[in-house]
N, C-alpha and C positions, 0 to 999 in steps of 0.2 A: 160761418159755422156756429150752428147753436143747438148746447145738448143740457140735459140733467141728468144728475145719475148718484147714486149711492156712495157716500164717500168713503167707507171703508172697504168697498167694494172694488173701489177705482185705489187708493192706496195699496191694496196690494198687487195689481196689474204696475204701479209708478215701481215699488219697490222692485220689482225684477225688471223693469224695462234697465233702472238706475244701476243695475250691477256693471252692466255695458258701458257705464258714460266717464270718461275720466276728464276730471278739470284744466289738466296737462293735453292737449291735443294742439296739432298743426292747423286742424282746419277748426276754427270757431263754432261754426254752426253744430258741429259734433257733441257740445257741451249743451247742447239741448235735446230734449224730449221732440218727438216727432209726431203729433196725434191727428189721424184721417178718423175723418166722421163720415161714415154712409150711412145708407138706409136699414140694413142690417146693422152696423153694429162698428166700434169707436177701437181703431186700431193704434196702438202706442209703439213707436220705436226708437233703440238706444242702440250706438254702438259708438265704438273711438279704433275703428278698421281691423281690430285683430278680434274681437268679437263684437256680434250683433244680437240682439235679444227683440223679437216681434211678439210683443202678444194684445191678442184681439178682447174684446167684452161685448158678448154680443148679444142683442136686445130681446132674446130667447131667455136670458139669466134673467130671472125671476129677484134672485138677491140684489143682483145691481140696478135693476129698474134703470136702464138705461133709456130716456125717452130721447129721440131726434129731433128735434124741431128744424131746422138746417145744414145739410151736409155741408163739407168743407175742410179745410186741411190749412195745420200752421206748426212751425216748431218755436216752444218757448223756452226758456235758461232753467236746466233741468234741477239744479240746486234751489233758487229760490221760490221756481213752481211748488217743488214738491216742499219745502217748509210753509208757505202759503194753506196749498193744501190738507196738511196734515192740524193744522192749528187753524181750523176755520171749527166757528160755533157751531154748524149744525149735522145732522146725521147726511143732506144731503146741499147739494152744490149746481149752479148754474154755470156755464162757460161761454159767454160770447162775442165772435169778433167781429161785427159787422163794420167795426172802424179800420179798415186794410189790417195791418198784419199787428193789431193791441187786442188782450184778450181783459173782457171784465169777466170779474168770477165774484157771484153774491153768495151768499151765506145768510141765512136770516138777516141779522144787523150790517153783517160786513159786508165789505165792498173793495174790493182792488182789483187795479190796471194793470197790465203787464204788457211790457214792449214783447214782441217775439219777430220771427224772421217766417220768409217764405218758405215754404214748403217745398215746393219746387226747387231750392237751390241744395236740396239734405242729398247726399249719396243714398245710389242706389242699393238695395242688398243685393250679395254676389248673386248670381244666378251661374245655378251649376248642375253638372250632367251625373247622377246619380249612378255609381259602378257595382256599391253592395250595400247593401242595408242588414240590419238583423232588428228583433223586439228584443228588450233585455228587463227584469227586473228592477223596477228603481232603488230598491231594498238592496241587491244585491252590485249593481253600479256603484254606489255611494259606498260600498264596504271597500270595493276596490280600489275607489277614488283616496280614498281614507288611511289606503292599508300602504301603498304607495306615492301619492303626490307629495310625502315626507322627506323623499329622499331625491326630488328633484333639485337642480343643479339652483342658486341664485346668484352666480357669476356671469352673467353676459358673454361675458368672452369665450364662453363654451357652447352656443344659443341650442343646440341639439340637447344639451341633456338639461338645458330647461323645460324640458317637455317629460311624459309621460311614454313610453314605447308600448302600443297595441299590437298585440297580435293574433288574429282571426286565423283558424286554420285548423283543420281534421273535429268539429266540431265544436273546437275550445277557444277559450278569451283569455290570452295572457297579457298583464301588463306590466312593464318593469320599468322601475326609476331608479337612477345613480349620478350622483355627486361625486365619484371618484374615492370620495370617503368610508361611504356607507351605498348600499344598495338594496330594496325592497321589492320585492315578485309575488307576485297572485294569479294563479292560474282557476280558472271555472266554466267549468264544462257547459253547452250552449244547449239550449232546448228546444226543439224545433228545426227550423234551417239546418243541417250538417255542412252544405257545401258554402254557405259565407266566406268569405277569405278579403284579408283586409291587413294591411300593412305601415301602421301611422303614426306617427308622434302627434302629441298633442298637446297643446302649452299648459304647464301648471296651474298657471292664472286662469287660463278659460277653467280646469276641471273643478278649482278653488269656489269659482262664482257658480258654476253647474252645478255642486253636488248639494246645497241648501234648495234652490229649486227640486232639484229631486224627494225632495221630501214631501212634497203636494201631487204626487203623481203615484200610480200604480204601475206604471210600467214607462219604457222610454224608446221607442223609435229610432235608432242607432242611421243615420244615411252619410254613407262615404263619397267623395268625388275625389279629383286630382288635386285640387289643395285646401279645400274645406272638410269637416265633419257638422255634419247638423242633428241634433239632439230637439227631436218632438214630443212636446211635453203635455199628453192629452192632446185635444185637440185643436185651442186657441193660443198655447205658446210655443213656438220655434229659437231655439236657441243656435247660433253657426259659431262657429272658431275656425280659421284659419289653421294649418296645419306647418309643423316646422318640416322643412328641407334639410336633408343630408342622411346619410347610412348612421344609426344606433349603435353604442357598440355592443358585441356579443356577449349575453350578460351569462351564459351560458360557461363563457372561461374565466369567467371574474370567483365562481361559486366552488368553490372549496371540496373536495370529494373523501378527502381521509381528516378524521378526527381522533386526536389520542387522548384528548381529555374533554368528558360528557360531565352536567351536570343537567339536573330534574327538578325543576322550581315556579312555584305559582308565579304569575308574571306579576299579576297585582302586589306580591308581597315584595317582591326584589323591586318592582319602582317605586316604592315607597322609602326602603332603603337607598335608594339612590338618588333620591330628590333629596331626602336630609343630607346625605354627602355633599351634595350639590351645592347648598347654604354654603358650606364652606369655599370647595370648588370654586365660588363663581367670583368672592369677592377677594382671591388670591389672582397672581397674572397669568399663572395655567391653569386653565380649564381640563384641569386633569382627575381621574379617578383611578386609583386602582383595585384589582381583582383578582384575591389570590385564592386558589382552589387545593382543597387537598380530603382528601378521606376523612381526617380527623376533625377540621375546624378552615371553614373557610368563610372565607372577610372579604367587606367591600370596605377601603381606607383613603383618607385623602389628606394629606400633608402641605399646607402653604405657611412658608415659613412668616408670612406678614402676618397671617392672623390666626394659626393654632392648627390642630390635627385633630381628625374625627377617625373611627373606627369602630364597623357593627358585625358584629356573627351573622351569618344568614345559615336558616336552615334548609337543607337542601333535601328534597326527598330522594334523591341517589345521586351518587356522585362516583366516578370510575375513570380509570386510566391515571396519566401520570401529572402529578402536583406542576401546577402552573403560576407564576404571578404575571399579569396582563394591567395595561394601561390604555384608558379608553375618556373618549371625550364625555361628560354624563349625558350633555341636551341629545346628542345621538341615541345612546343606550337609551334615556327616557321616553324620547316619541317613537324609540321601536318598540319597548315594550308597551307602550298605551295603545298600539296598534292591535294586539292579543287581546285587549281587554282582561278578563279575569279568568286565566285558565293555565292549564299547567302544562310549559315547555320545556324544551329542552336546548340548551347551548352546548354546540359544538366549538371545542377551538383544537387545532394544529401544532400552532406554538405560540408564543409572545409575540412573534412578527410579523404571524399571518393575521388575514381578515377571518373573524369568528363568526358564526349563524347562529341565529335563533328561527325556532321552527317550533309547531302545537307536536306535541309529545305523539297523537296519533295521523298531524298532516292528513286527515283529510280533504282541510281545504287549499292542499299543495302552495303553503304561505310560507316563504322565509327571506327572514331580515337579515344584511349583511352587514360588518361592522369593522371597517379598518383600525387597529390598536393604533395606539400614538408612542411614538420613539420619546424615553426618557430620558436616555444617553447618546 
């Protein structure tokens, strides 16, 4: 195998093949990069079995000046290839291994040898039987990805609600995450296709590393099978994840339906107050805040007796029903309201004991965050 090619061009094909690759694997050869050279065009692959990322650069791209000079297939040690790589002097790079399975790679001045392994002994990618697909907005994927993979589970011992719950049905995309704790839903109406229908969990991790690739794409390729989902990115990167087994629970009876006390507040201004509570919060042994709501004067307050008491007014733009004081974790409250961004919601809560929502004051984009209060007695 002997190629040239553009090095900033082939850097960013390493950096997503590398999202897939974990240092910690069973099988060895996983902890490297996988690169086939044809005559068309130099195919790079990463995975460690629960996701795989393929993407091609093919000698059509103009930027990467991809020339062949010998087809051929090798997989090298995907960490110090790509430090190699990214720290070589010049704009472009040679790669050759006509010595069995060692690659030289020159660089103007430089020069190094890398041991690598056969190619032939790398797992294959799954091959599977496509049941539904849809096109989705990348724009609009990543809001979803964003708005919910916060509130997935990081307990093992739960492995279903480490994942993400899709649901494809009567035109619409819902997905819902829960930690027992807290729980987040995004529902969005689907363009095109009506009859798609799809039923999946999907691990947090894969959508974690998916949704930064989504940001080089204009649209994204959705295809489902019996235990993968494949996400195609344009049309040189393939992304697959694996799919969690077992029934979701019903997030539908987790959601709250009577509210006796509403408030109406910029979400940006109340996470700002709750990050400074949080200072205090965090270096006390409960990660506690409280929330007390009333017509006249309602405060976010946090009391640890090792290191002192904070307390701020918040202004609310309406506020109704019956005075409440409420105790709540802050890092929860904080990444649900960063999920709003800058806009003005509204919090629902029941009582002290129930779990509270937060929702965009006019819910067009049928978005609401879930929030178990914490026992302080």
């Amino acid at each position: 195998m002997q190629f040239t090619i553009n090095r900033s061009s082939f850097i960013k094909a390493l950096n997503n093949v590398n999202r897939a690759i974990s240092s910690k694997t069973a099988m060895p050869i996983l902890s490297g990069i996988k690169l086939v050279l044809e005559n068309n065009g130099l195919t790079l692959t990463g995975s460690n079995t629960d996701i795989s990322i393929e993407t091609t650069i093919p000698t059509t791209d103009d930027q990467a000046d991809l020339k062949v000079l010998e087809p051929g297939a090798l997989v090298l040690p995907a960490t110090f290839f790509t430090n190699i790589i990214k720290r070589l002097p010049g704009q472009t790079f040679t790669l050759n291994n006509d010595n069995g399975f060692q690659a030289k790679i020159t660089s103007e001045n430089a020069e190094f040898d890398i041991n690598g392994q056969d190619a032939a002994n790398y797992p294959h990618l799954p091959e599977v039987e496509i049941q539904n697909s849809l096109t989705l907005a990348s724009e609009t994927l990543v809001e979803v990805i964003n708005q919910t993979v916060i509130a997935v589970s990081k307990q093992l011992s739960q492995p279903i609600l480490t994942g993400v719950h899709f649901i494809i049905a009567g035109g619409n995309l819902t997905a819902v995450a829960t930690d027992r704790h807290r729980l987040a839903q995004r529902t969005v109406a689907l363009d095109g296709d009506m009859t798609a229908t799809a039923d999946i969990i999907v691990p947090g991790d894969s959508l974690n590393q998916l949704q930064a690739m989504l940001l080089e794409v204009e649209t994204v390729d959705v295809r489902v099978s019996e235990n993968q989902v494949i996400f195609q990115l344009g049309t040189n990167t393939t992304f697959y994840s694996r799919l969690l087994e077992g029934n979701y629970p019903d997030a539908a009876r987790l959601i709250p339906t009577e509210k006796r006390t509403t408030l109406t507040i910029n979400s940006r201004d109340l996470l700002q107050t709750i990050e400074r509570a949080a200072l205090l919060s965090h270096e006390g042994r409960s990660n506690v805040i409280q929330f007390t709501v009333n017509d006249d004067r309602s405060m976010i307050s946090s009391n640890s007796p090792e290191v002192g008491r904070v307390e701020e007014q918040i202004f609310a733009a309406e506020t109704a029903g019956d005075e409440l004081t409420i105790s709540f974790n802050p890092d929860y409250m904080r990444e649900a309201l960063k999920s709003f961004g800058d806009e003005q919601i509204q919090i629902g809560f029941k009582t002290a004991l129930d779990p509270f929502t937060l929702v965009p004051t006019n819910n067009e984009t049928n978005f609401i965050q879930l929030i178990t209060p914490v026992r302080t007695y």
